[in-house]
N, C-alpha and C positions, 0 to 999 in steps of 0.2 A: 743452786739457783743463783742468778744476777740479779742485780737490781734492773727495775723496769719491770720486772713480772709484775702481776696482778696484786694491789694492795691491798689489803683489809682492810675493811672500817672498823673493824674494834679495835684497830691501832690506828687508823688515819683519823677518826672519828675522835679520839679521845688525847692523842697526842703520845699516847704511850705506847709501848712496843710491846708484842705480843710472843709469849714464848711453849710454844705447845712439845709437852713431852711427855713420857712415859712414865704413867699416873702408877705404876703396880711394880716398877726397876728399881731396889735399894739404891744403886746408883745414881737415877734422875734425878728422884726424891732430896740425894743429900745436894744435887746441888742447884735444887729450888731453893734448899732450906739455905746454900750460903748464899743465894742470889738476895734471898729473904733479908737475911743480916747484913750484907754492904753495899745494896741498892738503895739509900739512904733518900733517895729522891723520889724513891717509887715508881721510876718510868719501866718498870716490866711489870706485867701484868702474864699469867699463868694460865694454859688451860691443856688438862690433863688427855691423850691419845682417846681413852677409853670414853671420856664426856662427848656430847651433844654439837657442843661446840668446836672444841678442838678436833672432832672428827671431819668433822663437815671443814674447818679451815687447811686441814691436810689434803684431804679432798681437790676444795679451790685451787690449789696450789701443784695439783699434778703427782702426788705424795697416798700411796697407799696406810689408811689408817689399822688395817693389820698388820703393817711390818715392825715391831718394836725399834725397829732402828732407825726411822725414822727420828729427825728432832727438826723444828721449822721456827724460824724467826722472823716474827713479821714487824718491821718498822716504817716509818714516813716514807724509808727510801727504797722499798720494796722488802720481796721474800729471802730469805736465804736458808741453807740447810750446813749441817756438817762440819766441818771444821772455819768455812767462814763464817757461822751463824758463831756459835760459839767466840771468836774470837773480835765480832761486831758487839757480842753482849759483855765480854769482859771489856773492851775500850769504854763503852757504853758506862761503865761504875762511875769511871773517872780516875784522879789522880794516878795510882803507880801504877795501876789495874789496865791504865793506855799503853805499858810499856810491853804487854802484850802482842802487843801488834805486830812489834819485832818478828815476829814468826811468820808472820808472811814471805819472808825471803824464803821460806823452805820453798818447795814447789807446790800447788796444790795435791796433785794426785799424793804426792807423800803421805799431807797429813790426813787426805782425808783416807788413803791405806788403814793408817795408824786406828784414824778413827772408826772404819769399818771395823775391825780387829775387835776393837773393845766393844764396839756395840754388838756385834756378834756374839759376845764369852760373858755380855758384862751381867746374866741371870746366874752366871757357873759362878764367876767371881767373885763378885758383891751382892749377889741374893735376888728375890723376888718378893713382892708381898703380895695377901691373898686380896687386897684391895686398894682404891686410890688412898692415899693420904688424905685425912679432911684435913683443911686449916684450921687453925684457932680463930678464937671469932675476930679479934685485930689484923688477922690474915685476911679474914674473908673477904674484902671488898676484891682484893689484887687478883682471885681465880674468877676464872669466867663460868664454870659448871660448876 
């Protein structure tokens, strides 16, 4: 997706960017959890494929909330998906984390190939759990379900 799609209010509303993914992927999960630890400023905020919310914000967005491979990032400047959401939320940390960005010279369809690939394999690869992750109670405010 581009920016100018339809924006969320649970990201336009609050100032923070919204990151909806796959609440039950060992993979997603570990990298809520490193979002958790170097998102220092708190502007992402979580909500899991399988929740209330996050489902209905896939939905908005044109985004089937059964496809596990889905992942959607909604901030002030619209939706985005795939390998440009991902690499909106890594500039997003700040400092070295911007040098990410670099990678836009690839072409999109490359990465988001790449990307496809691993969202495809990533329950063979890195596992599944039989349920979402709950936060810690110091997490809790940052998920939205």
């Amino acid at each position: 997706m581009k920016a100018g799609l339809k924006r969320s209010e649970a990201a336009a509303g609050t100032g923070s960017a919204v990151i909806v993914f796959d609440g039950v992927c060992a993979l997603c999960n570990r990298w809520v959890g490193f979002l958790l630890r170097f998102d220092r400023t708190g502007r992402y905020r979580f909500a899991a494929m399988q929740g209330t919310q996050g489902s209905a914000l896939l939905r908005a967005h044109g985004l089937d909330p059964q496809d596990p491979a889905s992942f959607l990032l909604i901030d002030a400047h619209g939706a985005w998906t795939d390998t440009d959401a991902i690499l909106r939320v890594l500039a997003g940390l700040g400092g070295a984390w911007r040098l990410s960005g670099a990678l836009r010279v690839l072409p999109r369809r490359w990465r988001d190939s790449a990307y496809r690939m691993l969202a495809r394999n990533r329950y063979r690869w890195f596992g599944r759990h039989d349920a979402c992750h709950l936060p810690t109670p110091e997490q809790a405010a940052r998920f939205l379900d």
